[in-house]
C-alpha positions as a Python dict, from the first residue, in 0.01 Angstrom:
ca = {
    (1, 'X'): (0, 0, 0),
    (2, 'X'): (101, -232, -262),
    (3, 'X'): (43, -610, -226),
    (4, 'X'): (338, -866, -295),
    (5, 'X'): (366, -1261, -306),
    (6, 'X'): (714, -1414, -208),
    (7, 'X'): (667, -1824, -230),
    (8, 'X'): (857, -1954, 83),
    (9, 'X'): (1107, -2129, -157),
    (10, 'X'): (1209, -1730, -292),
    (11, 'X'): (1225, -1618, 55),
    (12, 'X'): (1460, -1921, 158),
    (13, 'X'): (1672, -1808, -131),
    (14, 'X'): (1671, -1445, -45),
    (15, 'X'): (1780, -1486, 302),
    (16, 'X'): (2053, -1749, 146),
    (17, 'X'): (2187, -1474, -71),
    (18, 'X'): (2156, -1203, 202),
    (19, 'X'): (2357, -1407, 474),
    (20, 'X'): (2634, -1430, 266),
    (21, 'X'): (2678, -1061, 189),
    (22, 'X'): (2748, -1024, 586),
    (23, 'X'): (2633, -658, 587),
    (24, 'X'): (2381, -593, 869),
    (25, 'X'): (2049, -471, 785),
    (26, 'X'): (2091, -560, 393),
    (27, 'X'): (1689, -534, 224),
    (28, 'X'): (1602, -622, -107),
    (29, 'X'): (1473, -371, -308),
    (30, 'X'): (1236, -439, -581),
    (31, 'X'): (1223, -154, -838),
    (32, 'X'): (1049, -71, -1130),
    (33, 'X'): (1141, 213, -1416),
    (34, 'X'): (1001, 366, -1723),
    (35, 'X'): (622, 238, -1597),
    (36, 'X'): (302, 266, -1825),
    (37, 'X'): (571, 270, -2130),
    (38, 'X'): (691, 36, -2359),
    (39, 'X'): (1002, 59, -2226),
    (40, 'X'): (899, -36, -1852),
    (41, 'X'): (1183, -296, -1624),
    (42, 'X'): (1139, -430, -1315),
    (43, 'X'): (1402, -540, -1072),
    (44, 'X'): (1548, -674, -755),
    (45, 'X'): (1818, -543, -624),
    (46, 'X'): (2053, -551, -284),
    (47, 'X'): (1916, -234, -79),
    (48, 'X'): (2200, -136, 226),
    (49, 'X'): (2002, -6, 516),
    (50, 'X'): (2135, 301, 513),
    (51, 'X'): (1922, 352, 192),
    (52, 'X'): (1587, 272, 294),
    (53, 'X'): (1420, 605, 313),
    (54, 'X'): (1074, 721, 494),
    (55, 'X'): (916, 742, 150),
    (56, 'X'): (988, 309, 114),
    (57, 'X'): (691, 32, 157),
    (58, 'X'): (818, -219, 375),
    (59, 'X'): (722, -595, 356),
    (60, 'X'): (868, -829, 636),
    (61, 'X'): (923, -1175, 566),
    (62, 'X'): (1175, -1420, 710),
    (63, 'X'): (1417, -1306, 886),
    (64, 'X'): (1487, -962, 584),
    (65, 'X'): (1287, -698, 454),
    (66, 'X'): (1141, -639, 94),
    (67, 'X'): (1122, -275, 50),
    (68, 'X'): (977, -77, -281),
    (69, 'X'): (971, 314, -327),
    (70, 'X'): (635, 451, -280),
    (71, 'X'): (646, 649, -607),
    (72, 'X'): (632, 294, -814),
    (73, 'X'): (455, 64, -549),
    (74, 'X'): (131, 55, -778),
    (75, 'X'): (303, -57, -1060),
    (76, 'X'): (430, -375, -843),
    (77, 'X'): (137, -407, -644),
    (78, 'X'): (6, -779, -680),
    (79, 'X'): (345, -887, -782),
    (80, 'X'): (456, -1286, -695),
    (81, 'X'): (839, -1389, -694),
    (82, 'X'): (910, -1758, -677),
    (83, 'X'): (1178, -1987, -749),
    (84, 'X'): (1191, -2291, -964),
    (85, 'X'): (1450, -2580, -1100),
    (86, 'X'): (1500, -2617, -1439),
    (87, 'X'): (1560, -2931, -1629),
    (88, 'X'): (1946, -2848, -1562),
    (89, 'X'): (1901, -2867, -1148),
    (90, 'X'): (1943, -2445, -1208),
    (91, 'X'): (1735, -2208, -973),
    (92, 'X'): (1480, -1966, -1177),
    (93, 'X'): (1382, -1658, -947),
    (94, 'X'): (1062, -1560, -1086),
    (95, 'X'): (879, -1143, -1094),
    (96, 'X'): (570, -1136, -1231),
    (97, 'X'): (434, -778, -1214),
    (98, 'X'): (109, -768, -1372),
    (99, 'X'): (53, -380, -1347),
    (100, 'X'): (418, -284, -1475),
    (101, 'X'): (224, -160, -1807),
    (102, 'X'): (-62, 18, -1621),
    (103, 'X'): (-107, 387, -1739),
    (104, 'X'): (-160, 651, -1458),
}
């Protein structure tokens, strides 16, 4: 099972975002394609409850659910997301994946 970071500061935004999309159940998804290639993106994404599937990691934090497909959860295992403030008052969400480039 993979191992993720959310600072309380992303998960405040998160659950900001989420509230506003009224839809019950609403997960964020984090995602990763093209792994162990140049080529490899990472993502976050809205996930709708009705798809979060049996084969999905789950990761509880306040008050919504983080959840990552099993088939990529290495490659985003010790992964941190955070939010900052520019010099412009802007809000920086943060993913640092440092296995996105490891090679199975």
């Amino acid at each position: 099972m993979s191992k993720i970071s959310v600072s309380e500061k992303a998960q405040d935004y998160f659950l900001k975002i989420i509230s506003k999309q009224k839809m019950e159940g609403l997960a964020i998804r984090l995602t990763a394609t093209n792994v162990g290639t140049p080529g490899v993106q990472c993502g976050i994404l809205y996930c709708p409850k009705e798809y979060i599937t049996s084969n999905d990691e789950h990761f509880q934090m306040k008050n919504f659910e983080i959840v990552i497909d099993s088939s990529v959860s290495e490659y985003l295992d010790e992964s941190v997301i955070d939010l900052s403030v520019n010099d412009n008052g802007e809000e920086l969400l943060t993913f640092h994946a440092p296995n996105l480039t490891k090679q199975d």
